[in-house]
C-alpha positions in Angstrom: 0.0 0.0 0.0 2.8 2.7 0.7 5.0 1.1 -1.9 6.7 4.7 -3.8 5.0 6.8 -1.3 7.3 9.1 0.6 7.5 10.2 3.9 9.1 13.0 5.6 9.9 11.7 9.4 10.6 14.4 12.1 11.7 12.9 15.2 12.0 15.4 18.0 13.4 14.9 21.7 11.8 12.1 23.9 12.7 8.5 25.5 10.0 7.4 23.0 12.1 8.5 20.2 13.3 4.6 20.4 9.8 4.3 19.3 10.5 6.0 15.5 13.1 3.6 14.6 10.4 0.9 14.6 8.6 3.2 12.7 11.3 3.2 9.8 11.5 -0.6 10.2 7.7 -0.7 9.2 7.6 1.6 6.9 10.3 0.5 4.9 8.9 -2.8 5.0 5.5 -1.8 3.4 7.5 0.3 0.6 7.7 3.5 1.6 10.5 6.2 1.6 12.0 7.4 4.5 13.4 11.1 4.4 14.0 12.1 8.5 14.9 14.8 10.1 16.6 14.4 13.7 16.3 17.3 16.1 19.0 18.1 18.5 16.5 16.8 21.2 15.7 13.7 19.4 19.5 13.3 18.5 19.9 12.9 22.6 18.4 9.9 22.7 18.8 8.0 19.1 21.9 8.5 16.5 22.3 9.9 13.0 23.7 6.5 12.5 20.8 4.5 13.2 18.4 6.3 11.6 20.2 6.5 8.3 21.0 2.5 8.6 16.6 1.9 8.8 15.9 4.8 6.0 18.8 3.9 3.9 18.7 7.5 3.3 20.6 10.4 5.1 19.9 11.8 8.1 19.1 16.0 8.0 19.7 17.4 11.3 21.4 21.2 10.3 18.7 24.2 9.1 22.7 25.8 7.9 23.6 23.1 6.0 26.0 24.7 3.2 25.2 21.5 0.7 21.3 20.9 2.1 20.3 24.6 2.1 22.1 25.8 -0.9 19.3 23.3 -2.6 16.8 25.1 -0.1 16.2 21.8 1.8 14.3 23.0 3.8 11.6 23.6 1.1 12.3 20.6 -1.1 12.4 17.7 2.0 8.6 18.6 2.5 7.4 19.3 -1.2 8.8 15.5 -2.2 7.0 14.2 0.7 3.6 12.4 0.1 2.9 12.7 4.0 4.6 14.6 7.2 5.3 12.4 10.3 6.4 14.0 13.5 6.9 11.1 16.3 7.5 11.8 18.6 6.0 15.0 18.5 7.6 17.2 21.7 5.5 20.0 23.7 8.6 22.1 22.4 7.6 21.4 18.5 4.0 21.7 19.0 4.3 25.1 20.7 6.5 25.8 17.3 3.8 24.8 14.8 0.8 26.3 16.0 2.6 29.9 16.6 4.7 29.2 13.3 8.4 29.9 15.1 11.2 28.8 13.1 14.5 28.2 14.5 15.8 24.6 13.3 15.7 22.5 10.6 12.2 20.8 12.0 10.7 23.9 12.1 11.4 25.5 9.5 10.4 23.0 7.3 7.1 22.6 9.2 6.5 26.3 8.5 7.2 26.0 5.0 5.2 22.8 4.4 2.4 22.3 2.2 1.6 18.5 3.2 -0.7 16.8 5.4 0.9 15.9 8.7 0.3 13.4 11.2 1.7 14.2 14.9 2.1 11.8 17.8 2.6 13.7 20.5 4.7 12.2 23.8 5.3 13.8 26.8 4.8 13.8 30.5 1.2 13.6 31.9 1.0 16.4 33.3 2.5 18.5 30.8 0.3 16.6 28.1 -2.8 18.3 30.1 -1.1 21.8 30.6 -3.9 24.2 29.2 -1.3 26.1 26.7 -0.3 22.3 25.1 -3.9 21.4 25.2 -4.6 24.7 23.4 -1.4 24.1 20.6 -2.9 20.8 20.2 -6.7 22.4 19.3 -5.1 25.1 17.3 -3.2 22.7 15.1 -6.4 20.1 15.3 -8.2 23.0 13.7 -5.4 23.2 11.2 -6.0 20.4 10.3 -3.6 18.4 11.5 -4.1 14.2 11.9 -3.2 13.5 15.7 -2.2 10.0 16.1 -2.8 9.6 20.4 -1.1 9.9 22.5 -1.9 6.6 24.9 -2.4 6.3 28.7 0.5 4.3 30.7 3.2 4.3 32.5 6.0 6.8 31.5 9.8 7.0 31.4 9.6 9.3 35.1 7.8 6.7 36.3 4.6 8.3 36.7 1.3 7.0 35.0 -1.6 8.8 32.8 -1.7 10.2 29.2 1.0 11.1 27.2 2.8 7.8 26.2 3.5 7.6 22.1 1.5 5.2 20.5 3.5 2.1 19.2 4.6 2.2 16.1 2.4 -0.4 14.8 -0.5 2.1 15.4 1.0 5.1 14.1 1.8 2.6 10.6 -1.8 1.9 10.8 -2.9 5.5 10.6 -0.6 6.1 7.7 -2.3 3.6 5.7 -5.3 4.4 7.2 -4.0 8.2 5.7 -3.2 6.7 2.4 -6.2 4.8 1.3 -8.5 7.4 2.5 -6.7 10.3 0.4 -8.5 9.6 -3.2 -11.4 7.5 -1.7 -14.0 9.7 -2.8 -12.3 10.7 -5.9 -14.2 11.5 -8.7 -17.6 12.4 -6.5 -19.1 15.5 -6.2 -20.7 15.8 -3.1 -22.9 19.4 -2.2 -22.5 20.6 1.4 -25.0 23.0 3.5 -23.7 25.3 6.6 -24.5 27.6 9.0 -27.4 29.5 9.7 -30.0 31.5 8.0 -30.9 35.0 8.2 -34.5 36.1 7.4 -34.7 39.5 7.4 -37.5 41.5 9.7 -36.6 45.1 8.8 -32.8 46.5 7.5 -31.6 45.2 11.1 -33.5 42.8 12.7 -34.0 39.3 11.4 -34.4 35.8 12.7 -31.9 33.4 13.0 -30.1 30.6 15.1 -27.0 29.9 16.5 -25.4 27.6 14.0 -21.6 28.2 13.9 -20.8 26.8 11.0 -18.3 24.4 12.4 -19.3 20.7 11.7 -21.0 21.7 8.2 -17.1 23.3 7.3 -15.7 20.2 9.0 -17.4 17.9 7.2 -16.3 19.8 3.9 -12.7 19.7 4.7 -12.4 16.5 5.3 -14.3 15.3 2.0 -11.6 17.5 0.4 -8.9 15.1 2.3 -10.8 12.4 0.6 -10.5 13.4 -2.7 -14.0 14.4 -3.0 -15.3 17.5 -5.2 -17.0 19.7 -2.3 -19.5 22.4 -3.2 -19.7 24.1 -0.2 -22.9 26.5 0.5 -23.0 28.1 3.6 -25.3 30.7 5.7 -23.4 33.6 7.5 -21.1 32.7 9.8 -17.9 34.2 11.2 -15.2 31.4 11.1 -13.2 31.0 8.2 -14.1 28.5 5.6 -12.0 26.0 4.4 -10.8 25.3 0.8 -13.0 23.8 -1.5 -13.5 23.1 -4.8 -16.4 25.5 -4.8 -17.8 27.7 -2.3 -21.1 29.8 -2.3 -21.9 32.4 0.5 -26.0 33.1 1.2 -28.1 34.8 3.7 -31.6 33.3 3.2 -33.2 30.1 2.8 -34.9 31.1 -0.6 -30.7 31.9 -1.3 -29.6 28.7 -0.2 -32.7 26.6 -2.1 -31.6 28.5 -5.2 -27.3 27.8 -4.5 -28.5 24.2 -4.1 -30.4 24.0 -7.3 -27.7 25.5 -9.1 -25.1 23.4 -7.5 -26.6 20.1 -8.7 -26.7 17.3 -9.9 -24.6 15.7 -7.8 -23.1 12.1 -6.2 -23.8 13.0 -2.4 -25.7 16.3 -0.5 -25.2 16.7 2.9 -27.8 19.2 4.8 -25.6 20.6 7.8 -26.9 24.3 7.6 -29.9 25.3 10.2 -32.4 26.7 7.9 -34.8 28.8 8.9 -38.5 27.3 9.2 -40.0 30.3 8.8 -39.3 34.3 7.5 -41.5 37.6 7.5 -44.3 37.1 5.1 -42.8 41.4 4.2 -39.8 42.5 5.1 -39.9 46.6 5.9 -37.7 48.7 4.2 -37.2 50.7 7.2 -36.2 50.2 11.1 -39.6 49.1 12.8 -39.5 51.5 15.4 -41.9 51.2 19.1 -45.4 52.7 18.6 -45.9 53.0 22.3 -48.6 50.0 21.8 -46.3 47.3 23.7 -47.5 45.2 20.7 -46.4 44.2 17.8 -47.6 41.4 15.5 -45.1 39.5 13.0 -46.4 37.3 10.0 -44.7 34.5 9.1 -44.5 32.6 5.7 -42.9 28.9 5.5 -39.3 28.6 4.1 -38.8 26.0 1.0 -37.7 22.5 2.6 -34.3 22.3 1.0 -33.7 18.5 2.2 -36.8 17.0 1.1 -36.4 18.6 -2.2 -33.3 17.4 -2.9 -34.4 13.7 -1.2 -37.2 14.3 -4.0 -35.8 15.3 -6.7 -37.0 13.4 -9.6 -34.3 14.7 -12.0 -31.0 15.0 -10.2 -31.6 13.3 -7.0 -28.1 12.1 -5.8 -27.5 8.8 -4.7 -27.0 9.2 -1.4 -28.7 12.3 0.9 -27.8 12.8 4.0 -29.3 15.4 6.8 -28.8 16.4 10.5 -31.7 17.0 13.2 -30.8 19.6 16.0 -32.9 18.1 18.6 -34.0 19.1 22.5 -36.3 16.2 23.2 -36.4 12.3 21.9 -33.5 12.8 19.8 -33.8 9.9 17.8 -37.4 9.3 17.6 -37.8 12.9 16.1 -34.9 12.2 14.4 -36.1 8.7 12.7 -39.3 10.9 12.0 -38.0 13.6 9.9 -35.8 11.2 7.8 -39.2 9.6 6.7 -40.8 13.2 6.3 -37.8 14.1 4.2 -37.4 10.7 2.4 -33.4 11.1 3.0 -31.2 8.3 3.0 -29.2 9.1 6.8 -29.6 11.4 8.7 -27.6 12.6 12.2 -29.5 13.1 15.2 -27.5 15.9 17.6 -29.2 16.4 21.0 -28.2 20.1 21.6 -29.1 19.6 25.1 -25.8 18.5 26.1 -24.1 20.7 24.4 -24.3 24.7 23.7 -25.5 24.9 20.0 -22.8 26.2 17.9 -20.3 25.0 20.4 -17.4 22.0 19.3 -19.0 19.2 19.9 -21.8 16.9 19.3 -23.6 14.0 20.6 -24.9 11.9 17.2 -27.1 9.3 16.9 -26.2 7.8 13.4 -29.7 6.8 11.4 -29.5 5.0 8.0 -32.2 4.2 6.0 -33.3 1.0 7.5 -34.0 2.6 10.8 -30.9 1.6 12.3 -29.1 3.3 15.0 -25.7 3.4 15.6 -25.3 6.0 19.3 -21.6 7.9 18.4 -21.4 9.5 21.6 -20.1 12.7 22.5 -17.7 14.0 20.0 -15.6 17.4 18.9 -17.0 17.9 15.4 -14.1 17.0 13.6 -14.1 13.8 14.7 -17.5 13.1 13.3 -16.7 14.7 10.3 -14.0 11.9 9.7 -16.6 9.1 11.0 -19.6 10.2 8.5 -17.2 10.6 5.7 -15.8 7.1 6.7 -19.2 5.8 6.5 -19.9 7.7 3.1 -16.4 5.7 1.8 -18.2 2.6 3.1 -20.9 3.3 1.2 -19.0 4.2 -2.1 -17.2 0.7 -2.1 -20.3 -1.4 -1.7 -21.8 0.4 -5.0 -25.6 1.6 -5.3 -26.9 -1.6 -6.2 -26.5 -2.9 -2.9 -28.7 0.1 -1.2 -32.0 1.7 -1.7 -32.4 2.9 -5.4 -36.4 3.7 -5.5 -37.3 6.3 -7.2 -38.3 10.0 -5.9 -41.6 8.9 -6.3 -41.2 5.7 -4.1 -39.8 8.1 -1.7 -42.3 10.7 -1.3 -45.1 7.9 -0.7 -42.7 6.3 2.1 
C-alpha cells in the first residue's frame, strides 16, 4: 500500500524517540520512503547512525547546511514528501507549529510545508494536560492536522496517565489508514450545507439561530482530504471556511434553495446548515420603530424545505442524501421521524441539550435508511466529520446496487 510513497519523518526529543526507529523498520517494510529529520532533542536519545541504517537515506539534522540549504532543503524535503510524520512529537515542537516559530531545521520545514501531517505527540502527563499544550494541540487540530494519540500508561519518570506515544504499529496503521482514505471519494461531487440563515424582519433585525458553522465546514474539509469534489454552500457565519472546490456564500433560505439547485446534480448532498423554518411574510424597508402600543404582531410565511427537495428530486436526486436533526427532546425518535418526512437516506440526530449549539462538539445518533441506529457519543465535530465521511467511503465501495435505489416517487409515498 505505501509502496513509492514518501515520507518526511521528524523525530523530536523524547525517551520514546526509540519508538521511531520501529517506525522506519515498518515503513520501509511496506514500501515507503524514509526522508527524516533528527532534532538536537531527538539526536539525545537515538543517532544519525541508526536512523540513516533503517531509511537507507541520510539523516538532516542542520537548518545551515551549506550542501542541504544551498538546494533550499528545507523547502524541497517537504514538497517531495507524500505525507509529514512528527513522532515523537515534543511540547517544544507543537508550541512551534501552531505559533509558526522557526528556529531549526524541523521547524522551518514545518513552516514551510504544504503536506498533510500526522503528529504523535509524547510527553509527560502532566505536561500533556497543561492548558497552553492542550490549546497548541486544538489550534493545530483545527489546522487540520491528523493527531495520532497519544496513549495512557506508565511513563519513562515513572509516573502514569496520558502522554505515552503510540507504538509504532499504530502510528503505521494510521498512515495507511492516511493513504487509502486520500483519493477515496475521488471522482464524487458531493454538495454541502452550513451555517445558519438570516431572514430578514426590517434592515436590522431578522431571525436566525446559533449555528456556527463548524461541523458543516468540518465535514467539507475532510471530504476535500478524501479526494472528493465539495461544493460548499454556507449561511453567515464568522469562522473561516475551508478550501474547497467551490464555495457559495448566502443569507436566506430562498438563497440557499436556489445555490442548491444550481449546485446540482450531484453524487452525495449533505444538509448541515440550520435553515430557517420560517421568514416575515414582508420585510420593511425601514427600522420598525416602538409605537408605544407594547404590541407588535409578525407574519410568518414557511421557508422551502431544501432537504426533502433534494431527497425528492426526480431529475437530479443524488444517490445518497444525508441530513442532521438539531434536537432538544427524543432525539432519535424525532430524528427517525424527519428522515421519513424528508425521504433522505441518513440522517444525524444531535441532542443540543448536552451541548451549547454552535459550540465544538456533538452528541450523534447515526440513522441510515433502514431505521438503524448506531449512538456515536459525544464528539468534537471533527471527529464526526471523519466518522460520517468514513461511513460515506463505506458506502462508495459497496456500489448503489446494494442500497436503496427507489425512485423520488417511491420516496415521497414512504
Amino acid at each position: 500500500m505505501l509502496q513509492d510513497k514518501t515520507v518526511l519523518l521528524i523525530i523530536s526529543g523524547g525517551i520514546a524517540a526509540y519508538k521511531s526507529l520501529e517506525l522506519i523498520r515498518l515503513l520501509r517494510k511496506e514500501g515507503a520512503n524514509v526522508r527524516p529529520i533528527l532534532t538536537n532533542g531527538g539526536a539525545q536519545f537515538i543517532t544519525p547512525l541508526s536512523v540513516a541504517s533503517l531509511a537507507e537515506h541520510e539523516v538532516y539534522t542542520d537548518l545551515w547546511s551549506l550542501k542541504d540549504e544551498t538546494e533550499m532543503g528545507h523547502i524541497r524535503l517537504s514538497r517531495e514528501a507524500d505525507l509529514v510524520v512528527i513522532a515523537p512529537a515534543s511540547a517544544d515542537l507543537m508550541a512551534k507549529m501552531a505559533q509558526g516559530i522557526a528556529n531549526d531545521l524541523a521547524s522551518t520545514c514545518l513552516a514551510a510545508n504544504n503536506k498533510p501531517v500526522l503528529i504523535a505527540p509524547a510527553m509527560n502527563q502532566e505536561m500533556w494536560a497543561n492548558p497552553a499544550n492542550q490549546d497548541n494541540l486544538e489550534t493545530l487540530r483545527n489546522r487540520g492536522y491528523m493527531i495520532c494519540g497519544p496513549a495512557d500508561g506508565e511513563m519513562a519518570c515513572g509516573e502514569t496517565g496520558t502522554g505515552r506515544m503510540m507504538e509504532a504499529t499504530h502510528i503505521l496503521a494510521d498512515i495507511k489508514s492516511f493513504f487509502a482514505y486520500q483519493k477515496a471519494l475521488s471522482g464524487k461531487r458531493v454538495i454541502v450545507t452550513s451555517g445558519p440563515t438570516y431572514e430578514p424582519i426590517d434592515p436590522v433585525r431578522f431571525i436566525g439561530n446559533r449555528s456556527s458553522g463548524k461541523q458543516g465546514f468540518a465535514i467539507a474539509q475532510a471530504l476535500m482530504q478524501a479526494g472528493a469534489e465539495v461544493h460548499l454552500i454556507s449561511g453567515p457565519v464568522s469562522v473561516k471556511p475551508p478550501k474547497c472546490t467551490t464555495f457559495t456564500s448566502v443569507e436566506t433560505a430562498i438563497q440557499m434553495a436556489e445555490a442548491v439547485e444550481n449546485a446540482l446534480p450531484a453524487d452525495i448532498f449533505i444538509s448541515v446548515a440550520a435553515v430557517s423554518d420560517w421568514r416575515a411574510e414582508t420585510q420593511s424597508s425601514q427600522k420598525i420603530k416602538k409605537d408605544g402600543s407594547q404590541k407588535m404582531q409578525l407574519k410568518l410565511a414557511e421557508n422551502p424545505d431544501i432537504l426533502r427537495s433534494v431527497a425528492t428530486h426526480a431529475q437530479k436526486r443524488p444517490t445518497l442524501v444525508i441530513g442532521f436533526a438539531a434536537e432538544t427532546q427524543n432525539a432519535v425518535e424525532n430524528a427517525q421521524a424527519k428522515r421519513t418526512k424528508k425521504a433522505c437516506d441518513w440522517i444525524l440526530a444531535n441532542d443540543v441539550t448536552e451541548n451549547n449549539f454552535g459550540g465544538d462538539n456533538n452528541h450523534i445518533h447515526f440513522i441510515t435508511s433502514d431505521n438503524s441506529i448506531s449512538d456515536w457519543g459525544q464528539m468534537g465535530k471533527k471527529d464526526i466529520a471523519q466518522r460520517l465521511v468514513g461511513a460515506i467511503i463505506e458506502f462508495c465501495k459497496k456500489g448503489e446496487s446494494k442500497h436503496d435505489t427507489s425512485t423520488a416517487e417511491n420516496r415521497i409515498a414512504k
